[in-house]
KEMI-116814 format. One line per field, with one value per residue (C-alpha): x, y, z; residue in one letter. Coordinates in Angstrom, 2 decimals. Layout:
% KEMI-116814
u c(X|...)
v c(Y|...)
w c(Z|...)
r c(A|...)
END
This chain:
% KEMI-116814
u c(3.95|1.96|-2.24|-3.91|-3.85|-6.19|-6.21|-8.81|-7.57|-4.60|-3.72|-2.62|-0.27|1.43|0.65|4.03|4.28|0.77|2.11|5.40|3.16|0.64|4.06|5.38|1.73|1.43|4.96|4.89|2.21|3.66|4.82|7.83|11.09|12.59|15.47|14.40|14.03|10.80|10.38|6.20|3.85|5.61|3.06|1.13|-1.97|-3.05|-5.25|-7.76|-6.09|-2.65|-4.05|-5.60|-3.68|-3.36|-1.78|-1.26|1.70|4.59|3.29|6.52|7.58|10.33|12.18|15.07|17.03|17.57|18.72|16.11|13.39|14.13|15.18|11.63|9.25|11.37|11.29|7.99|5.93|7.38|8.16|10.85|13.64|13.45|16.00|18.35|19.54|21.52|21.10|21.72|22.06|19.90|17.12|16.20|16.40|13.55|11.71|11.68|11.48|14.19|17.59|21.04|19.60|21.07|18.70|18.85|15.57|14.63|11.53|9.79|7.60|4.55|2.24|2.05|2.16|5.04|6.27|9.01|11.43|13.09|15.83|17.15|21.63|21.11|19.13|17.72|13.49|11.53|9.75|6.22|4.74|4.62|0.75|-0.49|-4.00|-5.67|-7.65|-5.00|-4.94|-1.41|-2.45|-1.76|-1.67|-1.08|-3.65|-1.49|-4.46|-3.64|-5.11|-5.67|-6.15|-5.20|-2.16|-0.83|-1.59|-0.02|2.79|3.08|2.96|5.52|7.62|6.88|4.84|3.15|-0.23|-2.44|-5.79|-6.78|-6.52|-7.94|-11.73|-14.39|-16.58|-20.20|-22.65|-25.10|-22.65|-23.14|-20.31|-17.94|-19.35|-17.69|-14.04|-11.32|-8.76|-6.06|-3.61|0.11|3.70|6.84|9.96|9.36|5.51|4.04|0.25|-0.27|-2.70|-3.88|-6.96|-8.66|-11.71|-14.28|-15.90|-17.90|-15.80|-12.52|-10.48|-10.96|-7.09|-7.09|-9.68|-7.02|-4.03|-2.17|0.62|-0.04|0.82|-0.85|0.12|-1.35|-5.40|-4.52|-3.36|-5.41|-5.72|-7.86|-9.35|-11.34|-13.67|-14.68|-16.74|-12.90|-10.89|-13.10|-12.37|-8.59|-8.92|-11.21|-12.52|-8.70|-6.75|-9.44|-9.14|-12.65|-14.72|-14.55|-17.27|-18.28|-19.30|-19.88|-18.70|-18.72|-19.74|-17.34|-15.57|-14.71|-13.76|-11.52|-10.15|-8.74|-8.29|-10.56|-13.37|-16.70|-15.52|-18.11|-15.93|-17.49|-15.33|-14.61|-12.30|-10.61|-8.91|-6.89|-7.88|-5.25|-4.76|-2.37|-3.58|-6.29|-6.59|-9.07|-10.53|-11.30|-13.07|-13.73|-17.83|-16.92|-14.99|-14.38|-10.81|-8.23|-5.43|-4.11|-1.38|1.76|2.33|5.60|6.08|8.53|9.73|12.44|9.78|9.14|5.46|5.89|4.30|4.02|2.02|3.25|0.79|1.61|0.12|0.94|1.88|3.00|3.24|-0.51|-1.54|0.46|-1.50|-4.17|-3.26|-2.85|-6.13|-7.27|-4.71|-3.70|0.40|2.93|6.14|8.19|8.37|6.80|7.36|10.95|12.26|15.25|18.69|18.58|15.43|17.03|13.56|11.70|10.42|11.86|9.58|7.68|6.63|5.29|1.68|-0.35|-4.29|-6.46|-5.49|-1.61|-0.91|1.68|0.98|3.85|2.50|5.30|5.39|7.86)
v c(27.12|29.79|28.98|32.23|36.02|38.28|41.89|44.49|47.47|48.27|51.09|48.14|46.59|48.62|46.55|45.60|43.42|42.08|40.66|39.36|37.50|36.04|34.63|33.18|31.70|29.91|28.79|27.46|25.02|23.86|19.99|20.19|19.66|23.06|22.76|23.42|26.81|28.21|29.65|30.96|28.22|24.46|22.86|23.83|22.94|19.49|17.29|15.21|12.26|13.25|12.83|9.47|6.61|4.55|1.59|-0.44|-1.93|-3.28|-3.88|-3.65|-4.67|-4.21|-7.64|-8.23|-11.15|-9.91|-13.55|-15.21|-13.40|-14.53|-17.48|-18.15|-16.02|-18.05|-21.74|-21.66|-19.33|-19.37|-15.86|-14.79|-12.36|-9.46|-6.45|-6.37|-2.95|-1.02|2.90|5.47|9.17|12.40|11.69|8.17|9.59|12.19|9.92|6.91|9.39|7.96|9.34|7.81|5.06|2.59|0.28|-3.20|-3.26|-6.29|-6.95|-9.92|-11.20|-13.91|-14.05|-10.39|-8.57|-7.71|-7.64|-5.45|-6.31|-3.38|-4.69|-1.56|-2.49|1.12|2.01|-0.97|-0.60|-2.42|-6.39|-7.28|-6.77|-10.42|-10.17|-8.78|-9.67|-9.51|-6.55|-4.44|-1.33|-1.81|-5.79|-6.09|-9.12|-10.25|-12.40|-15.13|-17.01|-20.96|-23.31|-25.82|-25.00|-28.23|-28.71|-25.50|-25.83|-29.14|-27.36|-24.84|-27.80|-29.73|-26.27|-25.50|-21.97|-20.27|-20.61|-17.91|-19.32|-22.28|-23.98|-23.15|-21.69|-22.29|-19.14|-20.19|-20.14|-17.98|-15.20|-13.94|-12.04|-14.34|-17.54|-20.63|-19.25|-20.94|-18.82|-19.35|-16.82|-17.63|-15.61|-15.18|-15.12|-11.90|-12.06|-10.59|-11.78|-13.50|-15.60|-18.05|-18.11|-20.02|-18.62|-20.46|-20.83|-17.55|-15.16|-13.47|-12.45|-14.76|-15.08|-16.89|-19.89|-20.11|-20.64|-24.00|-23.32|-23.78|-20.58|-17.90|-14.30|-11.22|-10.46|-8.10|-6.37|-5.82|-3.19|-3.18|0.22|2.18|3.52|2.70|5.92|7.69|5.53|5.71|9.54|9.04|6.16|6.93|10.97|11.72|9.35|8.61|4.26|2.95|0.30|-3.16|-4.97|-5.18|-8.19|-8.11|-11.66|-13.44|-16.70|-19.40|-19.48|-16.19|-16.32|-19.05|-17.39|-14.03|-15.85|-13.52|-14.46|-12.95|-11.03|-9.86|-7.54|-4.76|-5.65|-2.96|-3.50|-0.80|-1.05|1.54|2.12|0.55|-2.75|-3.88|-6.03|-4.23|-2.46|-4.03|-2.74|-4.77|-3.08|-5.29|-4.17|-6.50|-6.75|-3.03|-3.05|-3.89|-1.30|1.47|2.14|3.07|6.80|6.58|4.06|4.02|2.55|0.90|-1.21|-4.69|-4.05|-1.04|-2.02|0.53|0.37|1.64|4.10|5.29|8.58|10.94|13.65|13.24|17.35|17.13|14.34|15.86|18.74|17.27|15.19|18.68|19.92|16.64|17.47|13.87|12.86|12.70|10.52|12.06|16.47|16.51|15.34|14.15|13.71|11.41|11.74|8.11|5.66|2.69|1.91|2.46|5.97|9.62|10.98|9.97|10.75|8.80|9.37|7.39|6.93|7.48|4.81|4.96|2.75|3.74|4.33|5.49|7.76|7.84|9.15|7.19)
w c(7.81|7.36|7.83|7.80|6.69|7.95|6.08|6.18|4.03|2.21|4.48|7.08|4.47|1.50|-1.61|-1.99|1.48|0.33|-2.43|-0.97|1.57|-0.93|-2.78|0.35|1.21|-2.26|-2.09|1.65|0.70|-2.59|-2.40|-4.74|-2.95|-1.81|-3.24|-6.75|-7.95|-8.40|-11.61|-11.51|-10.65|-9.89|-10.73|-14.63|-15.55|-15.14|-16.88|-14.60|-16.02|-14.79|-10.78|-11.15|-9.76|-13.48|-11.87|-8.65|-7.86|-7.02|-3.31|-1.09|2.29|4.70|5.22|8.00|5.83|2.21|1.46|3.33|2.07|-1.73|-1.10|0.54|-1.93|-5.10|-3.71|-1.89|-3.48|-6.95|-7.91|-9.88|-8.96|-11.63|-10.34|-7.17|-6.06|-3.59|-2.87|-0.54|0.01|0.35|-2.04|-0.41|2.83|1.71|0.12|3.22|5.52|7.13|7.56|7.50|5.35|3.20|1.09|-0.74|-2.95|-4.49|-6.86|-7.45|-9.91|-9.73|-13.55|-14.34|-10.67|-8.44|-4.77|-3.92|-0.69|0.77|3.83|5.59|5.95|8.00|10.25|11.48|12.18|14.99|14.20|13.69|17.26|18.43|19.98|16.13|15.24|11.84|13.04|14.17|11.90|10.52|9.22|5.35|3.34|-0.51|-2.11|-4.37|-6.18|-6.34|-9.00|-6.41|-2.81|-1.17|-3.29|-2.11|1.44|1.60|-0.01|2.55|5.06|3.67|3.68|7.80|6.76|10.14|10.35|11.03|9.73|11.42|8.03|4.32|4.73|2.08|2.29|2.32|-0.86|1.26|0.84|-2.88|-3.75|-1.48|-1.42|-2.45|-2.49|-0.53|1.65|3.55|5.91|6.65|7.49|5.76|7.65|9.48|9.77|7.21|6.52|3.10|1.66|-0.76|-2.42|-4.76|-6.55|-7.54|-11.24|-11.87|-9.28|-10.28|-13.03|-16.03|-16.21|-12.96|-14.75|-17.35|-15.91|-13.74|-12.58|-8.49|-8.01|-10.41|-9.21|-7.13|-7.02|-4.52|-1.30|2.02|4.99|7.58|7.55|10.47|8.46|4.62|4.18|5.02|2.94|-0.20|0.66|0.23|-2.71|-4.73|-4.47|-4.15|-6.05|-8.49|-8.06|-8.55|-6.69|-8.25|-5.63|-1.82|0.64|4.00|5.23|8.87|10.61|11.35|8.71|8.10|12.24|11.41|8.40|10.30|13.92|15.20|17.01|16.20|13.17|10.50|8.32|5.49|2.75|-0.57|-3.54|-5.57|-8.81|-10.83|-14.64|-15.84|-14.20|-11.33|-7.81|-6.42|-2.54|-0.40|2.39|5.67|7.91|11.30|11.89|15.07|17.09|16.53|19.06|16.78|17.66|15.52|13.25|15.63|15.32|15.23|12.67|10.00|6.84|8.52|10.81|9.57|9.93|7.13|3.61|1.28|-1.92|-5.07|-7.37|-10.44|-11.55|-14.48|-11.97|-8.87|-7.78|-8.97|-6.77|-3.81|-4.42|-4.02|-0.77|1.00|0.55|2.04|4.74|4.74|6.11|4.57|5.16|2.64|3.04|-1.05|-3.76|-4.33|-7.66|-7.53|-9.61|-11.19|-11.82|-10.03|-8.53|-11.65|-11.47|-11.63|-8.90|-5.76|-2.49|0.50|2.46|4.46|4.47|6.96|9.01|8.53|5.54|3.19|-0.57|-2.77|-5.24|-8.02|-11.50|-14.25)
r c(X|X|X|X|X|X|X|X|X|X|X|X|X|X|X|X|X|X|X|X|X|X|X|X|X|X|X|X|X|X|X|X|X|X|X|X|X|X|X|X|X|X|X|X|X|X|X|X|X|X|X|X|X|X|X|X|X|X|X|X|X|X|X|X|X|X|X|X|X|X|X|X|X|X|X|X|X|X|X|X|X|X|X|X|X|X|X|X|X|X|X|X|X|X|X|X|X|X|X|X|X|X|X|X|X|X|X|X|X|X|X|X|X|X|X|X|X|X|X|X|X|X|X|X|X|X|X|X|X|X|X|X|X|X|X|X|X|X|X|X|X|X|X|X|X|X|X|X|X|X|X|X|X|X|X|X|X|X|X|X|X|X|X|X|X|X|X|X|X|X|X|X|X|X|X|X|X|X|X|X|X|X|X|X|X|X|X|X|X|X|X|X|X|X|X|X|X|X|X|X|X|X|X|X|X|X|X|X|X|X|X|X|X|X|X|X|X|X|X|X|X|X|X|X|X|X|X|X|X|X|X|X|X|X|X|X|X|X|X|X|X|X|X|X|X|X|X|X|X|X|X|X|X|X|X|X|X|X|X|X|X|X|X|X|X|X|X|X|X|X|X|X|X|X|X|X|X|X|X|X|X|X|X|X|X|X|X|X|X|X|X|X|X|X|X|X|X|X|X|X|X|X|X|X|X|X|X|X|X|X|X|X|X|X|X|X|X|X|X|X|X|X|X|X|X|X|X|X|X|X|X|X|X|X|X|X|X|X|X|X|X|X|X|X|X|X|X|X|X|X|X|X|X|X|X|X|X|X|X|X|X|X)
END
């Protein structure tokens, strides 16, 4: 790619190659996939609105076991199987990043959020490291609220879940924005972090006060970040989600919570304008060695999530993501020749600290 054009008069380039260069500059750093003709700009004039991230979700992981994976999510967890799909060819490989692949997608539905399992028939990706902690950069979990905490723990009991807490946590009332709600971290089938959580009277979403089923749906999705001054960069300046509250939270129980000794964590929430599970960030003030996201990670991995975004325009947002110079999985924007998946256009980057979010436009 071209990055810079230095040109002092017009006697050291005829007008004609200046112009022919300024065309190739603007259309080197265009996101669009280069296929498409270029007909004058690619991307027209955008409303604010169209580059802010309206909704969250689904939240998606890679699974190993198709079959396993629903058959655990449906009987233990209660959600309900809403699509099951197969693709493959040029535009998924663009879009995953990943080439040669062949994909069985299936999304799943608890109260009014989704999950979305992706299991890879080709290629194959690389498991969960075994020695993961919950302050290892490329940690992500789902928050499924429960109406009763011991209920659903004794559930998970009964049902031979991993443990990766200790055992449910009651945050302590000392702790104002966190105090008094009950948490708990376990692993699906290929070890993906998730947890239950129970808030208390007075602290989350009125819909989860209203409801009893045991299990209610998604509050939200976490990453441990590096940095929150970074990812509030990435989250909210750039993809316009806005901050829903903050806690910083440690002592025992919060220790006992992550299985990490002497954590104290700077928690943030985000939420998009339009509803969806919010992002949260957790980023581990101590101990500060959790390891970072594997460079050469990819959606294949059983440690990839990816986080779906929905935007009004996704050439806008991409636009955007290069001027922040942030990475990109997919090479642009990729607009796809069916909506199997649920949108027309999308493209994969990762935040600061590698996390994937699919920005895609419906």
């Amino acid at each position: 790619m071209l990055t810079k054009l230095c040109i002092s008069s017009s006697r050291r380039f005829p007008i004609s190659s200046v112009l022919i260069l300024a065309i190739l500059l603007a259309t080197q750093v265009l996101p669009t996939d280069a296929r498409i003709p270029v007909v004058g700009s690619r991307v027209p004039f955008l409303s604010a609105a169209a580059t802010i991230v309206g909704e969250i979700g689904p939240v998606g992981m890679t699974v190993s076991d198709m079959d396993r994976s629903v058959d655990f999510y449906s009987k233990v967890l209660s959600f309900e199987k809403v699509s099951d799909v197969e693709v493959t060819g040029e535009d998924y490989e663009r879009l995953e990043g990943v080439f040669g692949v062949r994909m069985r997608v299936v999304r799943m539905r608890l109260g009014n959020e989704f999950i979305e399992l992706t299991e890879y028939l080709a290629p194959k990706g690389r498991p969960v490291p075994v020695d993961s902690r919950s302050n290892d950069r490329w940690f992500q979990h789902v928050a499924i609220i429960t109406s009763d905490m011991d209920k659903a723990y004794a559930w998970l009991r009964e049902n031979k879940v991993e443990h990766a807490s200790t055992g449910p946590q009651r945050l302590p009332d000392w702790n104002k924005n966190a105090g008094g709600i009950r948490a708990f971290y376990f692993k699906d089938p290929d070890k993906h972090a998730l947890e239950i959580l129970q808030f208390p009277e007075g602290k989350g979403a009125e819909k989860w006060h209203r409801m009893t089923s045991l299990f209610l749906g998604i509050d939200h999705t976490a990453i441990v970040v590096s940095n929150t001054d970074a990812s509030l960069k990435f989250y909210q300046d750039t993809l316009g989600l806005q901050v829903g509250g903050t806690s910083e939270n440690y002592g025992t129980e919060q220790e006992h919570l992550n299985n990490v000794f002497g954590a104290r964590l700077r928690i943030t929430g985000m939420r998009a304008v339009n509803g969806g599970p919010g992002i949260e960030f957790l980023e581990y003030l101590a101990p500060r060695d959790g390891r970072a996201y594997p460079a050469d990670a990819r959606a294949n991995d059983l440690f990839h999530w990816q986080t779906s975004l929905t935007v009004g325009s996704v050439d806008g947002v991409a636009q955007n993501l290069i001027k922040g110079k942030y990475l990109f999985v997919s090479p642009g924007a990729v607009a796809l020749n069916e909506t199997r998946l649920g949108f027309s256009k999308g493209l994969l980057v990762r935040d600061p600290d590698g996390h994937v979010m699919e920005i895609v436009e419906k």
